[in-house]
N, C-alpha and C positions, 0 to 999 in steps of 0.2 A: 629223585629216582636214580639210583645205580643200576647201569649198566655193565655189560663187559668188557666194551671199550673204555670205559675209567681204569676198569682194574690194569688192564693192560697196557695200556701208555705209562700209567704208575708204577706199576711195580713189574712189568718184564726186565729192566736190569739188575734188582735186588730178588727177584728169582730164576733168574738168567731163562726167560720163559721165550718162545718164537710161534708165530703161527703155522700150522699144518696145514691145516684145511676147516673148511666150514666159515670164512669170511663174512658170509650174511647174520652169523650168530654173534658177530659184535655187538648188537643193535637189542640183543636182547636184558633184561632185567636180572638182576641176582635179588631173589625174593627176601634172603636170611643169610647170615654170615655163619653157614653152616658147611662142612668139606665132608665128605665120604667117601672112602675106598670101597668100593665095590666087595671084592674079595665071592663070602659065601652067597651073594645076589648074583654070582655067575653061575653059580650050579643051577638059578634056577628057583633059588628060596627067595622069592619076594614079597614077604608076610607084612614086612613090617619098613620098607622101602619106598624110601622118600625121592622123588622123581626130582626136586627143586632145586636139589642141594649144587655145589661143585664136586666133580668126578676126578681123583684121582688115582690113575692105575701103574702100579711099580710091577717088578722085575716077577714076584710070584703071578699075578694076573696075564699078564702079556705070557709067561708059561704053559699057565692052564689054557689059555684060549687058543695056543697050537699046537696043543694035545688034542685039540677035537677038530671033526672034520671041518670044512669053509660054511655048508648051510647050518652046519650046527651052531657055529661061532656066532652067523649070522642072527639068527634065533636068540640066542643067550644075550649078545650086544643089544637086539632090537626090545627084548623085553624090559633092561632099566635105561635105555636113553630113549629120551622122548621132548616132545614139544617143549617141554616144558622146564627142561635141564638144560642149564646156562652155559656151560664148558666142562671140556674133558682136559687134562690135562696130563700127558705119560711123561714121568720122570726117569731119569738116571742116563738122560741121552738114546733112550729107545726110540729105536723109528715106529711109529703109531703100524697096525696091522694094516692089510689093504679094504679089509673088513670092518675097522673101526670107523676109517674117512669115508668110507660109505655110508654107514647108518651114519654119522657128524652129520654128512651134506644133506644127508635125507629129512631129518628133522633140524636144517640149519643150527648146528651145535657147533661152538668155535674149538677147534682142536687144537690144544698146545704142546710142546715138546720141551721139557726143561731139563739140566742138567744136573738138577738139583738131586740128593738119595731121596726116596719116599719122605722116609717120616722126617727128617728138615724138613722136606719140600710142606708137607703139613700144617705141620708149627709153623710156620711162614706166613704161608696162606690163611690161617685159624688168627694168627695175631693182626695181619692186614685187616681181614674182613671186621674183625672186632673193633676197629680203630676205626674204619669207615664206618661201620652202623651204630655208634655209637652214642649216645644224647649230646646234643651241640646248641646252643643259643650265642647269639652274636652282642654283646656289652658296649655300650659306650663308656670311655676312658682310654689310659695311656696305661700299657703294661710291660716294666721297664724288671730286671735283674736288678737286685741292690743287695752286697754280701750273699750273693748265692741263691736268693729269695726270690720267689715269682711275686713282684708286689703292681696291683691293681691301682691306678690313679684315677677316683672320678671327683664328677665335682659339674655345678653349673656351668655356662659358655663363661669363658673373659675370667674364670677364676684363678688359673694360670698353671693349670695341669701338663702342658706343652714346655712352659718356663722350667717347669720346676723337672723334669725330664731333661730338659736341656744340660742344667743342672748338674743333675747327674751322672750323665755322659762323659762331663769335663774333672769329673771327679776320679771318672774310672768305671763307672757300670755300665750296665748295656740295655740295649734299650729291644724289644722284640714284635710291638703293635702299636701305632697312634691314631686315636680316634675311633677308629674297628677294633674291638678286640673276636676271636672267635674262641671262644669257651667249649672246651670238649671233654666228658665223661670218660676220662681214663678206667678206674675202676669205682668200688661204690665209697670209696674216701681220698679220693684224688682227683684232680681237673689238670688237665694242661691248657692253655692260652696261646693262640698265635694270631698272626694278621694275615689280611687277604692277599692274594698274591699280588694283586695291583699294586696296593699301596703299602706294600713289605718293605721295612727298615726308612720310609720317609717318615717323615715330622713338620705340620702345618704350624708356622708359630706366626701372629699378628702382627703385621708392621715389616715381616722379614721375606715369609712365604713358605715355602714348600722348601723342604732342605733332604738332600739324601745322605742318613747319617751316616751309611756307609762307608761313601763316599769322601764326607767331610771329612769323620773321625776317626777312621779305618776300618778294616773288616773286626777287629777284636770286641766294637763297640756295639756290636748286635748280634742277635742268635734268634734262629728260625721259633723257635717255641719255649715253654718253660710250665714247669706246676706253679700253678696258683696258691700261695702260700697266708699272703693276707693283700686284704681289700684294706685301703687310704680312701674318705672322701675329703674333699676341702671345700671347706664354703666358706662364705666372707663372714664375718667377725659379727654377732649378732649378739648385743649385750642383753635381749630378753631370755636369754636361750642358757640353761645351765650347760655349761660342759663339764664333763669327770676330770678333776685333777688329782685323783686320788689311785687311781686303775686299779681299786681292789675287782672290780664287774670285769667279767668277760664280756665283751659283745659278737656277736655272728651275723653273716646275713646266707641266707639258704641260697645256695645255686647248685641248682639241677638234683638238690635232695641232698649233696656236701655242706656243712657249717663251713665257713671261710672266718676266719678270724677280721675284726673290723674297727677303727677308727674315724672320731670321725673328729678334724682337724682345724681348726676355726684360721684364718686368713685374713693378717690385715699389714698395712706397712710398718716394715720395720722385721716382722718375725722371717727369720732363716725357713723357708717352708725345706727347703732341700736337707739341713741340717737332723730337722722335726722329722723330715721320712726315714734319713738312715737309723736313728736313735730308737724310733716306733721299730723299724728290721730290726735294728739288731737285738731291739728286748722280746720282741716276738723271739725270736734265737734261742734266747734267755729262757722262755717260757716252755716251749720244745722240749727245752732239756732237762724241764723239771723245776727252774727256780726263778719263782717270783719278786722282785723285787719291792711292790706292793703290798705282797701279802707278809712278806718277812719283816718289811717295818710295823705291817702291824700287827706282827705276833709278838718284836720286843714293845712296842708302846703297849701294847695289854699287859704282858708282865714289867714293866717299870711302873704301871698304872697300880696293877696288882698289889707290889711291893711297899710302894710308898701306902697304899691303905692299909697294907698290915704294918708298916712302920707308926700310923697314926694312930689305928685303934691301941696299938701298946701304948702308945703314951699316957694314952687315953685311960 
């Protein structure tokens, strides 16, 4: 459940936003990640006027409403804010009417005051809420930056997903979630991944403990979030088990309705597992941009294949 008070502790310094009045209206729910300027709903035309949304009133509304008399204003304010409307918010550094923090208090509606012009203040507001309500599920693995890439590390306990992180660290990448990952629905082909705030930029490794890699390896060596670009699984080395040595196949695994590109990495001693992830990066890179290195070998082995059978049947 989002409330107002979410929005507000988060983002009043990124929308330079302050409370007016209406206090008791923190408490209340934002249904949908929808914003509405008022505007033609102050004359009075409320056909098609949705009571849920967020209120934002700029410099033409605050005009109109004292152009009319105080009971009129009264009237026109009390007809779209109601019970049921989560916050108003008046931008451009406008002081709210005396009449606006009246109906606020009356129907406990939290009143804000931002600095922001309108339509930024909007876009703001419309990109926040989209990010909050957005599809989220929570992964287990380690999800580490490697060349640029949001790359996904899962795998059984004791497989050495933490190790092989470590790893990477000391290479140069950075590391963004361990053991939580939180997966979020950017848009409908894109995810970002970050970790919970608790356990934001540590790293659990066995025999050693809880490490804060921030700390250790400096601030360059971590960053708050990242797109998920491909998923790494690793599991121990199973010789019933065919694994692809060939990667002409793409593999995917669906999260949240996105194809994520996928590997899946077999594990035993002796193999570089840190080596085997930047390589899988960077030919995913490779694939991105259009060129396979699988499939290009096997368009010249078809035509050397080709050739030497037309060199045979002439013989022939």
């Amino acid at each position: 459940m989002y409330r107002v008070k979410d929005f507000y502790k988060k983002y009043k310094n990124s929308l330079k936003i302050e409370l007016f009045a209406g206090e008791t209206g923190l408490k209340k729910r934002i249904k949908k990640p929808e914003v509405h300027r008022p505007g033609l709903s102050l004359t009075g035309y409320i056909k098609n006027y949705k009571s849920y949304r967020i209120l934002v009133i700029g410099k033409g509304e605050i005009q109109y409403l004292k152009d009319l008399d105080p009971e009129k204003r009264l009237v026109r304010l009390r007809e779209i804010l109601t019970k049921e409307t989560p916050a108003v918010i008046v931008s451009r550094k406008i002081t709210p009417l005396k009449e606006l923090k009246i109906v606020c208090e009356e129907n406990s509606i939290a009143l804000f005051r931002s600095d922001v012009e309108t339509m930024a203040l909007i876009s703001k507001i419309i990109i926040a809420l989209s990010y909050e309500f957005s599809p989220t599920i929570t992964m287990h693995g380690t999800l580490v930056e490697v060349f640029g890439m949001g790359v996904l590390i899962q795998g059984e306990s004791s497989v050495g997903k933490s190790e092989a992180a470590l790893g990477l660290l000391e290479k140069g990448h950075r590391l963004i979630s361990d053991d939580v990952v939180k997966i979020r629905k950017k848009d409908e082909n894109a995810l970002v991944g970050s970790g919970p705030e608790l356990t934001r930029h540590l790293i659990e490794v066995r025999g050693i403990g809880i490490i804060n890699v921030s700390h250790l390896y400096g601030a360059l060596c971590v960053r708050p979030d990242i797109v998920l670009d491909i998923v790494i699984k690793l599991e121990a080395f199973d010789p019933s088990h065919f694994y692809d040595r060939t990667g002409l196949k793409d593999n995917y695994v669906d999260i949240l309705g996105v194809n994520i590109p996928f590997h899946l990495v077999p594990v035993n001693p002796g193999r570089d597992v840190v080596l085997l992830i930047e390589t899988l990066t960077l030919n995913q890179r490779l694939k991105s941009s259009g060129f396979n290195s699988a499939k290009e070998f096997n368009v010249k082995l078809l035509e050397k294949l080709a050739k030497r059978k037309i060199s045979t049947s002439e013989i022939n």
